[in-house]
LOMISE-529718 format. One record per residue (C-alpha): residue in three letters; x, y, z. Coordinates in steps of 0.2 Angstrom, whole numbers, plus 5000, padded with zeros to 4 digits. Last residue first. Example, Ala and Ser with C-alpha at 12.3 -4.5 7.8 and 13.67 -1.06 7.14 Angstrom:
ser506849955036/ala506249785039/
This chain:
unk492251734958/unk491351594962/unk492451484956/unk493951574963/unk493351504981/unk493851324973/unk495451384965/unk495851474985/unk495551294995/unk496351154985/unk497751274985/unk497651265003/unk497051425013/unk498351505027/unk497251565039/unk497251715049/unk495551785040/unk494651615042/unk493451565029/unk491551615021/unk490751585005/unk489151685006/unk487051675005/unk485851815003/unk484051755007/unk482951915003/unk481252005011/unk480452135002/unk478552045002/unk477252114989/unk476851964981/unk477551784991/unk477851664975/unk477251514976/unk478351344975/unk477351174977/unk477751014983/unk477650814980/unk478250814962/unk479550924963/unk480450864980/unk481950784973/unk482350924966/unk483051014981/unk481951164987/unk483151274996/unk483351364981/unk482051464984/unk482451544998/unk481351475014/unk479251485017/unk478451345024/unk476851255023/unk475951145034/unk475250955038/unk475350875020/unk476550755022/unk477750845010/unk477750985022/unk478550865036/unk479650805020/unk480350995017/unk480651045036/unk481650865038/unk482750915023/unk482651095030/unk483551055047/unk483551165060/unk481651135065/unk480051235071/unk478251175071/unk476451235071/unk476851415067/unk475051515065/unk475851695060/unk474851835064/unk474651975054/unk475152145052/unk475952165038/unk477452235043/unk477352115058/unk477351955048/unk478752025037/unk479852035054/unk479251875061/unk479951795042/unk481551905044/unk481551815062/unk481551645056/unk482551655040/unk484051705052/unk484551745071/unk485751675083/unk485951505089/unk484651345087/unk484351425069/unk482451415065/unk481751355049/unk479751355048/unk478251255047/unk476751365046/unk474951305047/unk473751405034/unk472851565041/unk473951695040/unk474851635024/unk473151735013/unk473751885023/unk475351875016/unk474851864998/unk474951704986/unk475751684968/unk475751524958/unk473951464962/unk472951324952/unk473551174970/unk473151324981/unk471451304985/unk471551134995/unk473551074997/unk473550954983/unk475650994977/unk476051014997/unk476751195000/unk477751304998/unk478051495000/unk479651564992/unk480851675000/unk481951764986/unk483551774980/unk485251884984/unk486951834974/unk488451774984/unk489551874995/unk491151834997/unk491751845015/unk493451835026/unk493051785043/unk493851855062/unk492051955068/unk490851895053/unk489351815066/unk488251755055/unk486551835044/unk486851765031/unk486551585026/unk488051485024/unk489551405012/unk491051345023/unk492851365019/unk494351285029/unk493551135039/unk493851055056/unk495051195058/unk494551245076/unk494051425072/unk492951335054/unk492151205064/unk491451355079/unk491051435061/unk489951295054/unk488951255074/unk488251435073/unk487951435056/unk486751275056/unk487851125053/unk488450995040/unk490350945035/unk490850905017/unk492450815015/unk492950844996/unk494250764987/unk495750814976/unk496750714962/unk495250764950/unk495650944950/unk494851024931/unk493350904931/unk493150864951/unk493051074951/unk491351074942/unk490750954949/unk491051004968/unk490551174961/unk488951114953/unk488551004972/unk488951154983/unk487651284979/unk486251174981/unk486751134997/unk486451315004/unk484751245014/unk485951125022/unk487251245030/unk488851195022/unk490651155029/unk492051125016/unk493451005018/unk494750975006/unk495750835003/unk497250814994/unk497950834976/unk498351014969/unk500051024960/unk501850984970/unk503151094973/unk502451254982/unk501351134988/unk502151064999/unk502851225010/unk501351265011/unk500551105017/unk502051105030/unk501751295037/unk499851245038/unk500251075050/unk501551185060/unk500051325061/unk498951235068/unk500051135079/unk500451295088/unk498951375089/unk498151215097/unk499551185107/unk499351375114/unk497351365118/unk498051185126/unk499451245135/unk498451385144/unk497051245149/unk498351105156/unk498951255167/unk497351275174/unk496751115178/unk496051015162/unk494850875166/unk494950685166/unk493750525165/unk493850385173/unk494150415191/unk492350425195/unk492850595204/unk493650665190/unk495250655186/unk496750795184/unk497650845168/unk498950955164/unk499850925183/unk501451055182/unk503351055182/unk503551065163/unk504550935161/unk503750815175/unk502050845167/unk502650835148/unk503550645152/unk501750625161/unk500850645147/unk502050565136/unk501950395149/unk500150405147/unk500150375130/unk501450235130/unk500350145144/unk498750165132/unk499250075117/unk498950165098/unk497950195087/unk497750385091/unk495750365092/unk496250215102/unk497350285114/unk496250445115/unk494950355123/unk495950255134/unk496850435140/unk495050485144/unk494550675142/unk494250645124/unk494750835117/unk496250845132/unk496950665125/unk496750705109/unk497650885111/unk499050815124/unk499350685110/unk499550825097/unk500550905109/unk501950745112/unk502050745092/unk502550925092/unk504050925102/unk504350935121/
């Protein structure tokens, strides 16, 4: 068994169809399955087993163990070989980063930034709440990722990133707030909320409950979404405000919304550059966390 034959057993194991994972391989299907079953009849056990449609397949036992050990083991084959490259050669490749959407205005400088002085790299820029980011950084899909705290931490390296502030905003006409540039709590009661809300574990949801109940009021939350782009263009259409970090307000948006700031409120967003403790980091990788050293 060598490492080609376990990357197939991955793809096949990931698709759950061996006609799936022929053509995401790019390859024909008899030669596919006749590697599975070279690895079957080497190691004495069924990997796979079908369904009862009898299209698609499902991992017995064994075919489980193999896979968490394939993984692992092509994992680090593929970062022992990178390393070993570019101990010769300078910084060229790809690098992927994953990024929660309201930190996207982090990325874009450093992206331009790091295009000037490393023009041989590019960038794969993966999107997700912090749940879905870290599930991508443990299976490798990316090597660094820039989120909103709070996150699970257990097996990441962090660098902390500066703290800012919540913000309340609104649509540019919105009645009796269109003079304003500061507004109280109690004023927010009142006025339909739309707000950011992870679909695992907690954030800018629950620190704005939280704030609620120190003053309390009762928040009137009309809608809910995981995406603040979305979030941002629901408020543009005049039907609710929001409150998020401040720089979660792209440019684009300036003349159809408004920024106030919250008076009295102690609530922060901190935001961090995040990656796998037990991986090797690409070159690409360390000089891009170095600029936000």
């Amino acid at each position: 068994m060598d490492i080609r034959q376990l990357r197939y057993f991955l793809v096949i194991a990931e698709e759950g169809q061996i006609s799936r994972a022929a053509k995401k391989l790019h390859m024909a299907q008899p030669p596919l399955s006749q590697q599975l079953r070279l690895m079957e009849e080497e190691l004495g056990v069924t990997l796979l087993e079908r369904k009862r449609n009898g299209k698609s397949m499902n991992l017995t036992e064994p075919g489980k163990i193999l896979y968490k050990k394939a993984q692992s083991l092509v994992n680090l084959f593929e970062e022992s070989i990178l390393e070993v490259k570019e101990t010769s050669e300078g910084t060229r490749g790809s690098l992927s980063i994953g990024v929660t959407p309201s930190c996207v205005s982090y990325l874009s400088n450093k992206i331009k930034d790091f295009n000037k002085k490393y023009p041989l790299v590019s960038f794969r820029v993966l999107g997700g709440d912090p749940y879905n980011i870290k599930k991508h950084l443990e299976s490798r899909n990316i090597e660094l990722a820039l989120v909103r705290l709070p996150m699970e931490m257990r097996g990441l390296s962090i660098l902390q990133l500066e703290k800012e502030r919540f913000v309340f905003v609104i649509q540019q006409d919105w009645p009796g707030l269109h003079s304003k540039d500061v507004i109280t709590m109690k004023e927010i009661e009142n006025i339909p909320l739309l707000l950011m809300h992870r679909t695992e574990g907690e954030g800018v949801y629950e620190r704005i409950i939280e704030e609620c109940k120190r003053f309390e009021i009762q928040p009137n939350i009309l809608c809910e979404c995981t995406d603040v782009n979305i979030l941002l263009s629901l408020v543009a259409s005049g039907i609710g405000a929001s409150i998020i970090p401040q720089t979660s307000v792209p440019t684009n948006f300036n003349d159809e919304l408004k920024t106030l700031d919250i008076l009295n409120t102690s609530f922060q967003s901190e935001t961090a550059l995040v990656w796998l403790k037990d991986r090797y980091l690409s070159k690409a990788a360390s000089r891009f966390v170095q600029l936000f050293d």
